[in-house]
C-alpha angles and dihedrals in degrees: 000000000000104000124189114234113229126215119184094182113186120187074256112037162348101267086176135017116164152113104269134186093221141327132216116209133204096234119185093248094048136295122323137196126223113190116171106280102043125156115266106277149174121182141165113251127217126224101279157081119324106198116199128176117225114174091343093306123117124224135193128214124184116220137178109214128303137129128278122219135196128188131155100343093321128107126191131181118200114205138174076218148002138177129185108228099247090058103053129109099213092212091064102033088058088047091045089051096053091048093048084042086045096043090051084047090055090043091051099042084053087047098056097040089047088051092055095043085051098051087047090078099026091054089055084049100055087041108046092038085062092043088050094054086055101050124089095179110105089214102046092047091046080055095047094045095055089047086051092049096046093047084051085050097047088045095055087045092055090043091047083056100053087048093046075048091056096040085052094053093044096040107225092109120145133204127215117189119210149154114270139185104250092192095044094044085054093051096053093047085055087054089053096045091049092051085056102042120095127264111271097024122105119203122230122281115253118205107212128211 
């Protein structure tokens, strides 16, 4: 009889390793089944119970999130953690869960603010690019063109800051320490203020060294 072998890999360790009948996974989209000869697969997992069969018996593992792969009768799980039922404190595995709900809350309250304050510039760009084709007066399109370049500066800055997010979260990361211009960084950070300050207020004047 054909059998799937089963991987639940952790950054620390192997929870399962083992020759399964078949396996059931929480996916993001709903529950999934996995039997020996699936179709090759990679999908994102939700925080919940994976169920696997082994000899006719049925075992629970606890996981918090992950992505599930499977590829030529193998299937592995990656999670930040996992725990087999039988070895879970309920206590902390209820804690652990409400840190790993509140932490996606968190994720997906940064992502949709990131993806406003992204559209923000990209939406001056895309406007003020088609304004510009249609201008003939050299003025008007120099103004639009510096709007349109300090909109592009504001969006890979936004975009710098998501990746140095990311590097945060991840660890890995690295500082470079350098000279800089004080007067010319402030100016710039006015630019940007201005760009996101509504129409009719004026910030507040800065004095520079």
């Amino acid at each position: 009889m054909s059998m799937l072998q089963l991987e639940v890999v952790t950054p620390d360790k192997t929870v399962v390793s083992a020759q399964v009948d078949m396996a059931v996974c929480p996916g993001v989209m709903g529950e999934f089944g996995v039997l020996p000869h699936h179709v090759s697969l990679l999908s994102a997992l939700k925080i919940g119970n994976l169920r696997y069969t082994e000899g006719g018996k049925q075992h629970n593992v606890f996981i918090s999130g992950g992505f599930a792969d499977v590829n030529n009768k193998v299937l592995t799980v990656l999670a930040e953690s996992a725990e087999l039922a039988e070895d879970i404190d309920t206590a902390r595995a209820q804690a652990a869960k409400e840190r790993a709900e509140e932490s996606n809350k968190l994720k997906s309250a940064f992502l949709a603010n990131m993806s406003h304050e992204i559209r923000t510039p990209l939406n001056a760009i895309v406007g003020f690019s088609s304004i510009l084709a249609e201008t003939d007066e050299e003025q008007e399109k120099r103004e639009y063109i510096s709007i349109i370049e300090n909109n592009n500066a504001l969006l890979l800055q936004l975009i710098g800051d998501i990746l140095d997010l990311s590097k945060i979260e991840a660890g890995t990361l690295e500082f470079n320490f350098s000279d800089f211009e004080l007067n010319e960084l402030m100016h710039e950070k006015e630019n940007i203020i201005r760009m996101k300050t509504a129409e009719g207020v004026e910030p507040r004047k800065v004095r520079y060294l």
